[in-house]
N, C-alpha and C positions, 0 to 999 in steps of 0.2 A: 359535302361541300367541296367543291374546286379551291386548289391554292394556287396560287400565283406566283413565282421566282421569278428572280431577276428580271423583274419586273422595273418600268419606269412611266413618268406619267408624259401625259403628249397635249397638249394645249390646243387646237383645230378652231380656226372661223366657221362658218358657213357664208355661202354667199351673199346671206342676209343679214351678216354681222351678227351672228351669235357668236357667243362662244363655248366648245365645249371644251368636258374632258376627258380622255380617254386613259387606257391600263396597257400597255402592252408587255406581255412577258409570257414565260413558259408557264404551262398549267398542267397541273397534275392533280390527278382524282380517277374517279367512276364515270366520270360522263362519258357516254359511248358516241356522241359528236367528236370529242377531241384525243387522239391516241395521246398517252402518256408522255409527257415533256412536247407537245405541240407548241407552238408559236401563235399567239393569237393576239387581237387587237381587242378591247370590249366596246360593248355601245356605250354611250355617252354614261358618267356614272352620276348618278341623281341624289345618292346616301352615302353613309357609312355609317357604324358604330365600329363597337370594340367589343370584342368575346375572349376573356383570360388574357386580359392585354395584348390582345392581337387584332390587327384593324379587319372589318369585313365593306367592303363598299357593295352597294348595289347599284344595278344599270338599268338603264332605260328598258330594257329589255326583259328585265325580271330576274337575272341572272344574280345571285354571290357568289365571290370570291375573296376567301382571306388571303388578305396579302403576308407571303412568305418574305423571304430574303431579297430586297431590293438590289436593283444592279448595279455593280461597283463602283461606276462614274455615279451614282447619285446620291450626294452627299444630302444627309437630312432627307430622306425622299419624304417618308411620313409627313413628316412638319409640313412640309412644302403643298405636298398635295392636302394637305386640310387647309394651309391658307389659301390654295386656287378655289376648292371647294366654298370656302367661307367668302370670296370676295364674287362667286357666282350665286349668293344664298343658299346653297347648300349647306343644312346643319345636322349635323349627327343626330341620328335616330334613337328617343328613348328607348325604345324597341317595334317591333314591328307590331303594324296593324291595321289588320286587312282593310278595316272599312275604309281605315285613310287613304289608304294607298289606290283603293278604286275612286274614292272620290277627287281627283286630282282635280284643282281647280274652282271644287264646291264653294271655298269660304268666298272668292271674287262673284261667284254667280249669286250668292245671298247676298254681298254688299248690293249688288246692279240689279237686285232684285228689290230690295228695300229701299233703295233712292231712288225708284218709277214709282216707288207706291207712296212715298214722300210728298 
């Protein structure tokens, strides 16, 4: 798994007033996309939990990254990025699971499917 240093988190609209959230910081690991200590930005992050009291967020994109060592200007980073997470309904993942995670969406399409047949 990718870690993430110095790492801080980035708030973004879209044009259509979403809001996301994004990670940017240095990543280090295996992945043979990003040489070691790269710069990068993540796609919007959709999760998180915790692995040995260390946060892991996941992305839009399918991607994890434990978040290492926050950057210096960011007081509380952690805290902060779970309350932007918690005020976008994003809520930490009991753990992963595949079927949920492809079904994105399923539980609104059975509501709207059982109020036609109402």
């Amino acid at each position: 798994m990718n870690i993430l240093n110095n790492w801080k988190t980035l708030e973004l609209v879209t044009r259509d007033g979403e809001t996301l959230v994004c990670i940017e910081g240095r990543v280090y690991g295996k992945n043979p996309r990003f040489p070691s200590s790269s710069h990068i930005r993540t796609s919007p992050i959709t999760g998180y939990s915790f692995e040995s009291n260390s946060m892991v967020v996941m992305t839009r994109r399918g991607s994890e990254y434990l978040l290492g060592k926050a950057d210096s200007s960011e007081a509380f980073a952690q805290q902060r990025l779970m309350r932007r997470l918690s005020r976008l309904g994003q809520k930490p993942a009991a753990s992963f699971n595949e079927l949920d995670t492809q079904l994105t969406g399923y539980s609104e399409y059975r509501q709207k499917a059982a109020a036609k047949e109402s």
